[in-house]
N, C-alpha and C positions, 0 to 999 in steps of 0.2 A: 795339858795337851793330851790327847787320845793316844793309846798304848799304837794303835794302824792309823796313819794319816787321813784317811777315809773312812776309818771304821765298818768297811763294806757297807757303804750306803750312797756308792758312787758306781751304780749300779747301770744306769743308763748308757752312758757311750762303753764302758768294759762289757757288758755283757748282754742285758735282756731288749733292751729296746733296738738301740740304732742296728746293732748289727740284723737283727731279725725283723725288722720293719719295713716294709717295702717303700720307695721312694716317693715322695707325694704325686700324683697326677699332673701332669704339665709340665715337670722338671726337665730345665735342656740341662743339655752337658754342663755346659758351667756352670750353672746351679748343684750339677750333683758334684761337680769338682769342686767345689768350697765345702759342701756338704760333708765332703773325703778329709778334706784338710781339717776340719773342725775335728773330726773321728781322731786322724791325729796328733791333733793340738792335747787332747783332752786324754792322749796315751800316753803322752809326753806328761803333761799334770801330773799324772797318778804314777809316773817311773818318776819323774821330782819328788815327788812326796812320798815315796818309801824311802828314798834316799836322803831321806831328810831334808831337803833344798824345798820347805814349804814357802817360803815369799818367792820364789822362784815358783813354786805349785800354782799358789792365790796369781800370781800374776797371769799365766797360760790361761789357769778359770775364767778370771776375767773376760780374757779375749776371746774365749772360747763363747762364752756368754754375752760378748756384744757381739760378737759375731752370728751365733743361734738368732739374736734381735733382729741385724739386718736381715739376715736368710729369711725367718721363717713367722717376724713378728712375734709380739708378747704374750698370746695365749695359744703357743702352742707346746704341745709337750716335752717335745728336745729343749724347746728354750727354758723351759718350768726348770728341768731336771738341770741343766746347767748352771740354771740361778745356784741352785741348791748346791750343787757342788762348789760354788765359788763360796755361799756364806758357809761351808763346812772348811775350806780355806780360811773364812774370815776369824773361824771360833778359834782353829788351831795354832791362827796367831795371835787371840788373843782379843782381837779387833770388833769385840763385842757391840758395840754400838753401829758399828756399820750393819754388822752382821742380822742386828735386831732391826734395824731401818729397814734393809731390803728382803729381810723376812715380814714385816706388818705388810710390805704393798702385796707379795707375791700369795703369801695365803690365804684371801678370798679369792686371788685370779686360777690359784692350781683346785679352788674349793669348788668354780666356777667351771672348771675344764673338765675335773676327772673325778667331782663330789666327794663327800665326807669319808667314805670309805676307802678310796683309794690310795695305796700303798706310799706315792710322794706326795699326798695328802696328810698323811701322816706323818712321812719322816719331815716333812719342813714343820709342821707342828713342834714335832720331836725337836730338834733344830732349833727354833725360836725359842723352846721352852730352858735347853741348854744353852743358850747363849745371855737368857735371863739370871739362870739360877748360877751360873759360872765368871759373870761378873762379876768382880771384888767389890764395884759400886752399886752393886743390886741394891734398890731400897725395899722397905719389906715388903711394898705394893709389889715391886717386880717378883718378889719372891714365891708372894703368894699368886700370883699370874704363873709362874712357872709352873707352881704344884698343878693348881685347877688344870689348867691346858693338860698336862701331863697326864692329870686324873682323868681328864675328858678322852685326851687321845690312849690311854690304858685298857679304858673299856672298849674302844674300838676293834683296836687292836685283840683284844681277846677274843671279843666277840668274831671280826673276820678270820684271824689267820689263827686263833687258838692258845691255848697258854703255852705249849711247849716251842711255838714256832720263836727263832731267832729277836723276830722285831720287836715281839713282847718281850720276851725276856729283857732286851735293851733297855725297852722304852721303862719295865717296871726298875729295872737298876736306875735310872736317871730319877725317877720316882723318888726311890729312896733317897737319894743325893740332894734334888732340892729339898724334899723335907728335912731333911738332916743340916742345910745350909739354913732353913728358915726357924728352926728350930736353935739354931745357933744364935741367929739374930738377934730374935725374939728375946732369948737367954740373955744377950749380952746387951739389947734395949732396955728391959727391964733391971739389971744391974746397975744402970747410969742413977747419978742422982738427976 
């Protein structure tokens, strides 16, 4: 499990988006009143989740994310960013195979919305690639799928936001870790009679 619940990568409803994003065109009152409750559902998440009460966390994400669904539909960016927080719920419990399911649909839809370069383009990269390499049942195909992604999103990452920016640094720790996990593997495949 992650040393911070969130590892600051639950970015969206705490700080940069919702609160700074002006309300979509057409919105009546009750639309922005669900919109509110969503904001916080998903404060409530992240006060669960420092607190330790993560299935208690995973479950608000949830709702928070089907809830993003009815509001605002599946490709739009609250909803992306919420997915993303629920599979960051799903890794810290553990719940890898969920977490990798609703990471394959969502990363061509977030790649589709906000392109290769984009910040939650990256972290649900990042995300997927951790929920591969961090499965105890990783086979070495997922293994070596974690690296490559990783590798892929590494160079991104450097290239947009730089070596010393936070994300890289992350995303190249995670580097090391699945290589170090498929390296392990590999080790202990080749060991077998």
């Amino acid at each position: 499990a992650r040393g911070r619940p969130c590892d600051g990568r639950c970015v969206f409803f705490r700080r940069r988006f919702v609160f700074a994003a002006p309300a979509p065109p057409g919105n009546t009152r009750r639309r922005g009143e669900r919109r509110g409750m969503l904001i916080v559902q998903c404060n409530i998440a992240n006060t669960y989740a420092k607190l330790g009460r993560r299935e208690e966390a995973m479950r608000m994400r949830q709702e928070v994310y089907s809830g993003c669904l009815k509001l605002n539909g599946k490709e739009n960016l609250e909803t992306l960013v919420a997915a993303s927080n629920y599979a960051l719920s799903l890794i810290d419990l553990q719940r890898f195979k969920e977490a990798k399911s609703l990471m394959r649909k969502l990363i061509p839809m977030v790649r589709g919305v906000c392109g290769a370069s984009h910040d939650l383009t990256i972290r649900m990269s990042e995300t997927y690639a951790e929920a591969l390499y961090k499965d105890p049942v990783a086979t070495l195909d997922d293994l070596r799928k974690a690296v490559n992604t990783l590798e892929d999103v590494e160079g991104i990452t450097r290239r947009v936001f730089g070596g010393a920016h936070p994300l890289t640094t992350r995303v190249e720790r995670h580097l090391r870790n699945a290589r170090a996990a498929l390296r392990a593997r590999e080790t202990q495949s080749s060991a077998r009679p």
